[in-house]
C-alpha positions, 0 to 999 in steps of 0.5 A, spaced: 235 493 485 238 499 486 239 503 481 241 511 479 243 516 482 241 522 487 244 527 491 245 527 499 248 530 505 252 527 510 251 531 516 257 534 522 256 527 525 258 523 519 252 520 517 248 520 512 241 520 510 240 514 505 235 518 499 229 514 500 229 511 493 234 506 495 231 507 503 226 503 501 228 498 497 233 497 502 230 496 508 224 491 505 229 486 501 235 487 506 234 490 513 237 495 517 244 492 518 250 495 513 258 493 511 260 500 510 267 498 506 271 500 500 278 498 497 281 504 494 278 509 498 275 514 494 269 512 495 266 509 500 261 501 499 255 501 502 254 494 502 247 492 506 249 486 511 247 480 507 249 482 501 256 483 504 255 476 508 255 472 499 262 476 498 264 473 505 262 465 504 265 467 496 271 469 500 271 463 504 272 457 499 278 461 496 286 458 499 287 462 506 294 465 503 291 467 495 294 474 495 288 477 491 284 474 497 288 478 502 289 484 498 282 485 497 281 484 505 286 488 508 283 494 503 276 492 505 277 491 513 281 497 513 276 501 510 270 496 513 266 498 518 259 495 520 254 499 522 246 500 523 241 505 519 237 509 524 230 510 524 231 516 520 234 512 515 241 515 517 247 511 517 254 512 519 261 514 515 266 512 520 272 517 520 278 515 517 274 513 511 269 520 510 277 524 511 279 519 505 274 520 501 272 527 502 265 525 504 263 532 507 257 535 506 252 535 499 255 528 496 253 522 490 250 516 491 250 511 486 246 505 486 251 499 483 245 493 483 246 490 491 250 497 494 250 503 494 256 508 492 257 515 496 262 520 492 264 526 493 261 529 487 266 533 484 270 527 485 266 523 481 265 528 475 272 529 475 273 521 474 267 521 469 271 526 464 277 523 465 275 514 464 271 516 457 266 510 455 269 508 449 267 503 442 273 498 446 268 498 453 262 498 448 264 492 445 267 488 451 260 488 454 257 486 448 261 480 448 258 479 455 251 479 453 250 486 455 
């Protein structure tokens, strides 16, 4: 389970040193390989590779030309890249998706159950104030169970 939250850097070469928190978990439940993806580009989604591989097989049994399916895909592809965690517990950002998601330097990493998220921390403060938790989001999560 990954969870909570902890401060990281990237590094001049773009990677970044997955806190050993979420590391450890990581390589026991999942192994080394990753899809380091996102849709919007804000953020970039650290998928480990099975985990990534159980939204594929999903993906497979919609229809071929579902525009949400290709929508989803043309985002995820373009910002997708799969790559390995090294022995240091670092794992490459490729460019055009560190540029877009102004991931430089000291970063958030965020634990979304079976991946990570990494944001430019004033960013995602900034996105913190600005989508307040409301009753309405209190109530509509009580009505799934939670």
């Amino acid at each position: 389970m990954l969870r909570g939250h902890h401060r990281a850097t990237i590094d001049s070469k773009g990677r970044l040193k997955i806190p050993a928190a979420f590391r450890h978990v990581i390589e026991e439940k999942f192994g080394t390989e990753f899809f380091v993806t996102s849709i919007t580009g804000e953020s970039a989604w650290l998928y480990p590779l099975p985990e990534w591989e159980e939204i594929e097989a999903r993906l497979r049994e919609l229809p071929i030309m579902d525009p949400r399916k290709m929508k989803f895909m043309d985002r995820t592809n373009y910002y997708g890249k799969q790559t390995s965690m090294d022995s240091q517990g670092r794992i490459l950002i490729h460019p055009e998706l560190r540029e877009r998601a102004d991931l430089h330097g000291e970063v958030s990493v965020l634990g979304y159950v079976n991946h990570l998220e990494v944001w430019n921390t004033e960013r995602f403060e900034k996105r913190l104030e600005s989508e307040l938790y409301t009753r309405e989001d209190a109530a509509a999560l009580a009505q799934l169970g939670i």
